[in-house]
C-alpha positions in Angstrom: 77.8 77.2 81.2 76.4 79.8 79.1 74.2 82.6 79.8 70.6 81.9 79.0 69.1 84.0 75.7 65.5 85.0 75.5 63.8 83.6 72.0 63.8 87.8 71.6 67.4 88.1 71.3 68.7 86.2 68.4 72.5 84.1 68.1 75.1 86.2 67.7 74.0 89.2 69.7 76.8 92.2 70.5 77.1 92.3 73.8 75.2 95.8 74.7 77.5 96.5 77.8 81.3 95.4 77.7 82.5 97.2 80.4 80.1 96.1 82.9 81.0 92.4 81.4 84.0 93.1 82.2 83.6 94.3 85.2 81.9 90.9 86.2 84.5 88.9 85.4 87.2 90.6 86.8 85.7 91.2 89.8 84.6 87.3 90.1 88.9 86.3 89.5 89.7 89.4 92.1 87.7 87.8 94.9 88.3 84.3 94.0 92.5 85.3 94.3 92.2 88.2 97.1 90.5 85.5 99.3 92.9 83.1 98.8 95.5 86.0 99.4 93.8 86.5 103.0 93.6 83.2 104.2 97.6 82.5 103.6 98.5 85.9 104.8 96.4 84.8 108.1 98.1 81.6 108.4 101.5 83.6 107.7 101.1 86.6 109.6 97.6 86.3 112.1 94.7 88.8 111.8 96.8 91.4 111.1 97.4 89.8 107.5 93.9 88.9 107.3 93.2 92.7 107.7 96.2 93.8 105.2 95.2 91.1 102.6 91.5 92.2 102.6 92.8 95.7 102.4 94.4 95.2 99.4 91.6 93.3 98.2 89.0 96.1 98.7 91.8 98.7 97.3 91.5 96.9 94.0 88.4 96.6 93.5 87.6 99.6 94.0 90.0 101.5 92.2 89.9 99.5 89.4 85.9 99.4 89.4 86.0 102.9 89.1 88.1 103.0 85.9 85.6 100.5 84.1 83.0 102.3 85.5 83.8 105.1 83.6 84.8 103.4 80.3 80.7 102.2 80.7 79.3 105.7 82.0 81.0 107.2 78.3 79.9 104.3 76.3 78.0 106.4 74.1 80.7 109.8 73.9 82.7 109.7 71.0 86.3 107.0 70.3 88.4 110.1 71.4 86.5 111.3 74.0 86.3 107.6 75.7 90.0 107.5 75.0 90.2 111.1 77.2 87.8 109.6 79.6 90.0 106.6 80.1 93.2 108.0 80.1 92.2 110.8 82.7 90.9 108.4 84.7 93.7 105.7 85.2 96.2 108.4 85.5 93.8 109.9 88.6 92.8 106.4 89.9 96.8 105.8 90.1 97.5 109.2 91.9 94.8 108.5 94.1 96.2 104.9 94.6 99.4 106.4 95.2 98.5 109.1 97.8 96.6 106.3 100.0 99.3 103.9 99.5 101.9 106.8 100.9 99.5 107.6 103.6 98.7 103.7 104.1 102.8 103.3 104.8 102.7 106.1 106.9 99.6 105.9 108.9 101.1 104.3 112.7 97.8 103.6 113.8 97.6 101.3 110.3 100.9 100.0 111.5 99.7 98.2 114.5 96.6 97.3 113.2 97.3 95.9 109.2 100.7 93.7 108.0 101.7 95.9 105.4 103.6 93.0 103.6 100.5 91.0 103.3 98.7 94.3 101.8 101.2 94.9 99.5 101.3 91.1 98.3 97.5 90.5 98.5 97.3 94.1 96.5 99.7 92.9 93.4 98.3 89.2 93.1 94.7 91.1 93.4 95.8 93.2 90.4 96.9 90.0 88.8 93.5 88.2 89.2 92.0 91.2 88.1 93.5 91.5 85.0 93.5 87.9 84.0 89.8 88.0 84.6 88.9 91.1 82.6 90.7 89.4 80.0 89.2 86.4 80.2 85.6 88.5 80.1 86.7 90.4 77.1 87.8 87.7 74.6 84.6 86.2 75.0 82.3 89.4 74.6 80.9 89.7 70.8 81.8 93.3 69.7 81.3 93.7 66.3 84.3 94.8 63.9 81.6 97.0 61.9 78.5 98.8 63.0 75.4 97.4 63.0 73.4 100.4 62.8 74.4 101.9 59.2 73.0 101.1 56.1 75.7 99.3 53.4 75.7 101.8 50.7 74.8 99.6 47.4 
């Protein structure tokens, strides 16, 4: 169903935010797949995969809410400097990802408490989700291939 438009905004609008579309969309397909993800890692491994699986779930999210985050904080910052922006923050979002995930494997307490199987699992099809559903979000945004702002010289 599509969104309802306002007799104000005319057919054809741009979309004024894309990442936070985005962000909708993915994070609709994330939670639609990491629940799934939880129930069968409770049926396959009890509450502990119902605690792994939602751990990956919330891992995802969040680190990858944080990198579309940014992309919309420096909407209006130059091509290059959004390119910077987004660069710097994937390759910090995966360190960060990295350093909990070491300290996740490592943890004993974790251990007992979280299957680490049914993180790891419910954290890749997560991933998965996510992407298919900021993909799905994007190819129906209307971003204009010129900008609407400038006058056409005559």
């Amino acid at each position: 169903m599509a969104p309802h438009r306002s007799s104000d905004e005319p057919a054809g609008q741009a979309t004024r935010h894309p990442a936070l579309a985005m962000l909708r969309g993915a994070l609709v397909a994330a939670v639609v797949v990491g629940v799934n993800a939880a129930a069968v890692a409770t049926v396959a491994a009890g509450l502990e995969g119902l605690w792994g699986a939602l751990l990956g779930l919330l891992m995802v999210v969040v680190f990858s809410g944080l990198g579309l985050l940014a992309l919309h904080l420096s909407r209006k910052t130059s091509p290059t400097a959004q390119l910077g922006i987004a660069m710097a923050s994937y390759t910090g979002r995966i360190a960060l990802f990295g350093g909990m995930l070491a300290i996740a494997l490592n943890s004993q307490a974790l251990d007992e408490a979280v299957n680490l199987t049914a993180l790891g699992l419910s954290a890749l099809v997560v991933v998965m989700g996510w992407m298919a559903g900021e993909i799905w979000a994007w190819s129906r945004l209307r971003v204009p291939i010129y900008d609407l702002d400038e006058e056409v010289p005559a």
